[in-house]
C-alpha positions, 0 to 999 in steps of 0.5 A: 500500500503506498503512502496516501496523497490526495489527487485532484482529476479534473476532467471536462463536463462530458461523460467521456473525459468524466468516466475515464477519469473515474476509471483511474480514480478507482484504480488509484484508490486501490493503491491507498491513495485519495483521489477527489474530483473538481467539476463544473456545478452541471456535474454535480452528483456524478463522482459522488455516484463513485463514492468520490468527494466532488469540488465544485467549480463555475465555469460559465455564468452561474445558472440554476443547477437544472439550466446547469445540466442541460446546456451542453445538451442543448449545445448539441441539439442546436447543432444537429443540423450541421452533423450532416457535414464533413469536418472542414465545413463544420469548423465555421459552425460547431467547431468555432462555437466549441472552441468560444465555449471551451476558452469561455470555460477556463476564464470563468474557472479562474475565478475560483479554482484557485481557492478551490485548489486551496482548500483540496491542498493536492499532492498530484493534479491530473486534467483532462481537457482541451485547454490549459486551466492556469490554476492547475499549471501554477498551483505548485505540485505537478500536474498530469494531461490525461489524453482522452479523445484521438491522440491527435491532440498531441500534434505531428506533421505526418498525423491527421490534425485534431478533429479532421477526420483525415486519412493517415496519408491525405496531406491535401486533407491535412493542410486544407482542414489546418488552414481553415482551422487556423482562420476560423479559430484566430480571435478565439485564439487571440482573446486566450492569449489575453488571458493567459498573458494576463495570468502570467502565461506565455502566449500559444502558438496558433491553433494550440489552445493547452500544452503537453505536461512536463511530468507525465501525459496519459493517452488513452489510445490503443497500440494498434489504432496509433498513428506513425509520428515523425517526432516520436513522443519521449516515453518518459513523459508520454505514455499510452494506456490501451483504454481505460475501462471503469468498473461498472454494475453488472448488466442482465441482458433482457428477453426480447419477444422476438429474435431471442436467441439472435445476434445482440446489437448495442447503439449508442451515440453517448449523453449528447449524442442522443438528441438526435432521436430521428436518426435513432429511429432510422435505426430501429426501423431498420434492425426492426426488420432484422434478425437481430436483438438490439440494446438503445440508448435514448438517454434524456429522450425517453418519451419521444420514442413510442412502443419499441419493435419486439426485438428492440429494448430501450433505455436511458442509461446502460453501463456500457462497460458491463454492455459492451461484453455481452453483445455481437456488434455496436452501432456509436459516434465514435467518442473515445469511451465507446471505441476503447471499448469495443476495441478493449473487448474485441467487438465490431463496430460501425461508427457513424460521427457527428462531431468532434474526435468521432470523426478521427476515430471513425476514419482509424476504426476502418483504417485498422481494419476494426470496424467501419465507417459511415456516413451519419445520414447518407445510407440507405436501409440495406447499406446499414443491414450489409454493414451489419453482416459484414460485422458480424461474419468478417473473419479478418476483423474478428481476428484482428479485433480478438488480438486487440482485445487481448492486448488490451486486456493485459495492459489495463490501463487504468491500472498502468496509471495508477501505477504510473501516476503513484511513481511520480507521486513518490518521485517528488517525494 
């Protein structure tokens, strides 16, 4: 057992980030150590369900906690109009008014994080964002980046950049997407650099909105869906943690009244993505008529959905981690929690991205051979039951996913952190 240090995870407001983090807190608190959680008011709840100690933080204007909740989802709903375009031409819409929010975030957070970092006193500070929070960098202990969504976070000139989508060898794509990026992103970009200058930061290079930690960088991707850099990143800063499934409740998969001994499907476009009912529904109709079982996520939705299809159970909230297992093939959007997982747990999937790292992860699931890409909207029902079959009776994917699986499963990465985040506590001594 090691000596007990508090560590603070402080990830962004989505369940992605969140639930990674959870994952090494658990595997953390194995070791003896006391991790505790800093979040936005909006998540309140959510790492106490853990049996963490929550620190609350305002990172936008103060709201009613139920205003709170719902704003990124109504974020996304506004939105939903522009999941029908390709990356680039979503930079002038979603990705410009990501970006403002995100900046938004941490110029609210310090106003406060600083007392909150105060009255936590953290030997160890560990952020999972997109943006730097100079709080956590100027507290005085060390902090770790923990990488969550596609390692294109971390920048290479021979890598896709960040939220393209690009394929690994489209150069033309690589410099368009950039350009554009750069252009769009400049007075966002320009309005931080104010900040951080009044702050006491060096100012960023343009299109950078946060830095590589000197201590330690923890990307969640898997080996097998890495990208060759021309700059290789210095093992003793950077490490990869194959996933980083949480612990979850155990899940008993339903009778369904029809098609109960058939193939079980799981669809899922995560907490925001479920906003998008019509698309959804798309999707029922199609497995309707199926020979195939399907577990779906309607999230906050519920009441939109009328009786489901005798093959089609739907809810809520599952525990994904518990889901994933049991089931022959998945249908998500790409967020990095449901590829790790169906990668860490050897299942097929079709990855259909609307925003953000969805799209670079739905590119490299097809790239790797792991699974398929398709468009969100543009199939027809006999494309979506084609993708299906070859999920299910494509033999090199099978092997090549069930050798991912068991790498994976030997690394644990939320173990490997743990024990990487406990050595460099006792470094410092």
């Amino acid at each position: 057992m090691s000596e007990s240090k508090t560590i603070a995870f402080f990830p962004e407001g989505a369940f992605g980030p969140a639930l990674n983090s959870v994952g090494i807190a658990q595997a953390c608190r194995d070791l003896g150590h006391n991790p505790v959680f800093i979040c936005d008011p909006g998540f309140g709840g959510v790492f106490k369900g853990y049996g963490f100690e929550e620190y609350l933080v305002n990172m936008s204007e103060p709201m009613p906690a139920e205003e709170m909740a719902k704003y990124w989802s109504d974020f996304i709903n506004g939105h939903i109009p522009n999941f029908r375009k390709s990356p680039y031409d979503q930079i002038d819409n979603y990705v410009k008014e990501c970006w403002e929010a995100i900046v938004d975030t941490s110029i609210w957070a310090q106003k406060e994080l600083p007392g909150i970092l105060d009255r936590i006193k953290p030997d160890l500070i560990c952020i999972d964002n997109v943006v730097l929070f100079p709080a956590t960098k100027q507290y005085g202990v060390p902090w770790v980046r923990i990488i969550s969504c596609s390692e294109n976070e971390i920048p290479d000139p021979d890598i896709p950049p960040h939220l393209s989508g690009c394929g690994e060898n489209d150069k033309a794509c690589f410099a368009a997407f950039e350009t554009r990026f750069n252009e769009v992103v400049k007075p966002t970009h320009d309005l931080f650099n104010e900040f951080l200058a009044s702050c006491g930061e060096a100012p960023y290079p343009l299109g950078e909105f946060f830095e590589a930690s000197p201590y330690l960088n923890l990307l969640l991707y898997p080996e097998s869906a890495k990208f060759k850099r021309r700059n290789a990143l210095d093992p003793k800063r950077f490490q990869y943690l194959e996933g980083c499934v949480r612990k979850e409740e155990a899940y008993e998969v339903p009778s369904f009244a029809a098609h109960d001994d058939k193939p079980l499907l799981y669809v899922s476009f995560g907490s925001l993505g479920a906003g998008d009912t019509e698309l959804l529904k798309r999707i029922i109709g199609v497995v309707a008529d199926l020979p195939y079982r399907a577990l779906v996520n309607v999230g906050d939705y519920a009441d939109d959905y009328e009786t489901p299809p005798p093959n089609v159970h739907l809810a809520s909230w599952y525990p994904q981690p518990s889901v994933i297992p049991q089931v022959d093939a998945v249908i998500h959007h790409g967020g990095n929690n449901s590829f790790t997982e169906c990668l860490y747990f050897g299942k097929p999937a079709i990855i259909m991205p609307y925003v953000w790292d969805g799209h670079d992860n739905a590119t490299r699931v097809q790239e790797t051979g792991h699974g398929l890409k398709m468009h969100r909207y543009d199939w027809s029902d006999a494309d979506l039951a084609a993708s299906l079959e070859t999920l299910l009776t494509d033999q090199a994917m099978k092997a090549k996913l069930a050798s991912t699986s068991s790498h994976m499963q030997r690394q644990n990465g939320p173990q490997k952190a743990a024990r990487l985040l406990d050595q460099l506590l006792k470094a410092q001594g």
